[in-house]
Structure formats: C-alpha cells, structure tokens
C-alpha positions as a Markdown table, in Angstrom:
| # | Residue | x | y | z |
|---|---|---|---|---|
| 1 | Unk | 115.1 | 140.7 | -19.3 |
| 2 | Unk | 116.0 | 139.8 | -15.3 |
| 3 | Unk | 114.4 | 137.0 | -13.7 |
| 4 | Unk | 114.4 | 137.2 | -10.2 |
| 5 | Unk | 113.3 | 133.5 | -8.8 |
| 6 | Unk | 112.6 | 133.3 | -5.1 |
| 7 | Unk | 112.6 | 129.9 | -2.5 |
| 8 | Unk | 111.3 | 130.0 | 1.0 |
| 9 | Unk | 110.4 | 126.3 | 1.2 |
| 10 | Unk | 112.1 | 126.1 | 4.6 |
| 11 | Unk | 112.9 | 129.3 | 5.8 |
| 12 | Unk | 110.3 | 130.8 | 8.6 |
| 13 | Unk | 109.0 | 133.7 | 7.4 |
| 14 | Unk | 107.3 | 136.3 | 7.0 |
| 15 | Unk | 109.3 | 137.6 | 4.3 |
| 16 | Unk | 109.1 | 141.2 | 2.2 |
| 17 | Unk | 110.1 | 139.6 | -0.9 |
| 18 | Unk | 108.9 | 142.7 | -2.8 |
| 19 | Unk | 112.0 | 145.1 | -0.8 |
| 20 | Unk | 114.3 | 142.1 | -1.4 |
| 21 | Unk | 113.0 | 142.4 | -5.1 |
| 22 | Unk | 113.6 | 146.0 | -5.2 |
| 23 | Unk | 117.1 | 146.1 | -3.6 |
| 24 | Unk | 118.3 | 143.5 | -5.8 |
| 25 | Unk | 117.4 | 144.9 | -8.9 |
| 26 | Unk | 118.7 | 148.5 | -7.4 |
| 27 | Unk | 122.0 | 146.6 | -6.8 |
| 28 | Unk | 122.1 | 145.1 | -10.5 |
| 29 | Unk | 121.1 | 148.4 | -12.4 |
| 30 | Unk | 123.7 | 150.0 | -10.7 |
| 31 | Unk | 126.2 | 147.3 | -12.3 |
| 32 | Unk | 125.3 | 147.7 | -15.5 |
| 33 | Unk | 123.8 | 144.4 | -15.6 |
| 34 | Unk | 120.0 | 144.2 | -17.9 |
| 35 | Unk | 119.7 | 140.8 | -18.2 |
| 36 | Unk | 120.0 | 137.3 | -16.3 |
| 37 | Unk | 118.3 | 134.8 | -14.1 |
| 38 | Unk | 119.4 | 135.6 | -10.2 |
| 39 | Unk | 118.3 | 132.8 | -8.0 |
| 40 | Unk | 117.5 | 133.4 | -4.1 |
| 41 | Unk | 116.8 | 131.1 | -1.6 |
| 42 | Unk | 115.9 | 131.8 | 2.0 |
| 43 | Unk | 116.6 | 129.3 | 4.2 |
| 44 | Unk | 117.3 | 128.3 | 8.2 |
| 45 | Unk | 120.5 | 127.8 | 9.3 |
| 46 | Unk | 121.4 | 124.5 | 9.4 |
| 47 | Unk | 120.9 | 124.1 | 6.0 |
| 48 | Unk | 123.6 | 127.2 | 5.3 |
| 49 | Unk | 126.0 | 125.9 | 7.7 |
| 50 | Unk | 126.0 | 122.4 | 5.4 |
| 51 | Unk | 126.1 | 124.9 | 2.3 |
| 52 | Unk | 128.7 | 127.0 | 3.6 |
| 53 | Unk | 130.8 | 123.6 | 4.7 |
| 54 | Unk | 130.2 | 121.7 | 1.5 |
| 55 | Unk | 131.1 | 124.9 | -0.7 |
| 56 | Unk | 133.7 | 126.5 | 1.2 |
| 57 | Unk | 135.2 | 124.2 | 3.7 |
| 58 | Unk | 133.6 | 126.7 | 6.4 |
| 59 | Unk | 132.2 | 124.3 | 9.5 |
| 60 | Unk | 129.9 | 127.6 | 10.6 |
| 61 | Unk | 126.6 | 129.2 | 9.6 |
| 62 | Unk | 126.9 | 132.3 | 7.7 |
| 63 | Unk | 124.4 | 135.0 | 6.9 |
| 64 | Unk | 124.7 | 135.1 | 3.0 |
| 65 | Unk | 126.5 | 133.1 | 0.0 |
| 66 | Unk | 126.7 | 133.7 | -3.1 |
| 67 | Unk | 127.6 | 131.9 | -6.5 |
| 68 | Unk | 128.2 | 133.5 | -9.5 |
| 69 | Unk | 127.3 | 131.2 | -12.7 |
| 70 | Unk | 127.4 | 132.8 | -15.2 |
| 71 | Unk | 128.4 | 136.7 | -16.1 |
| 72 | Unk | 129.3 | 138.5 | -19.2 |
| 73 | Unk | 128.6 | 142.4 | -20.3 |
| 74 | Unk | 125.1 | 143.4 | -19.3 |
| 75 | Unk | 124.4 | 139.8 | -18.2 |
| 76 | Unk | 124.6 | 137.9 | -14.3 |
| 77 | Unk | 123.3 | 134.7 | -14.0 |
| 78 | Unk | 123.7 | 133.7 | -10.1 |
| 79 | Unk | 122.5 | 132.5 | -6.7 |
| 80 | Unk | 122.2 | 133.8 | -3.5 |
| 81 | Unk | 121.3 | 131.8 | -0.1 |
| 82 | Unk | 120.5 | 133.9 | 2.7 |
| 83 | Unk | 119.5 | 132.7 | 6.1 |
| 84 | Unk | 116.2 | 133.3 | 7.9 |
C-alpha cells in the first residue's frame, strides 16, 4: 500500500493536491516502487532556506528537497519539501 501524507500548515495556497497526488504516484509506479509512506510538505520560503541551510550547508532558498528514509525493492519511504 502507498501513503501519500500531505502538509500545507504554512504554505499559501491554493493548492491541487489531487495533480500533486497523481504525479507522484505516476513517478513511483514508473520506479517499480508499490509500497511506502512519502511525506510532502508545502511550505514558504523562509522555512526551506533554514531547511536547505540546516540539511545541506546551502545559505539559499530552493524550490524542492528531498530525503530518502528508507528504500528497498518495491518499497520508498521519504520526504519531499517543496516551496509555495
């Protein structure tokens, strides 16, 4: 089973989490991968610019990150932060 979790506590919105829904699942099924828990959080961009400093030693805003916690054959457990 995939779990897709979404978080848009401090993003600005309004959001098509349903397309984002779709295109990650279309991404996943086209690597192999059934199963996980995939983790996305939209957020404004001083929070990403901490995130991208505290996990990367980049002092700039980005667009996406990503972390990959867990993978094994058929399985991805991850996170993605996107900006707003």
């Amino acid at each position: 089973m995939l779990e897709i979790e979404f978080s848009v506590e401090h993003a600005e919105g309004p959001f098509d989490l349903e397309r984002l829904r779709a295109a990650i699942e279309g991404v996943l099924q086209d690597e192999r991968v059934s199963s996980g828990i995939i983790s996305v959080a939209l957020v404004g961009d001083e929070a990403i610019h901490e995130l991208n400093r505290r996990f990367l030693s980049h002092d700039e805003p980005t667009d996406v990150l990503s972390f990959l916690l867990e993978r094994r054959d058929g399985y991805l457990e991850g996170q993605i932060v996107g900006t707003t």
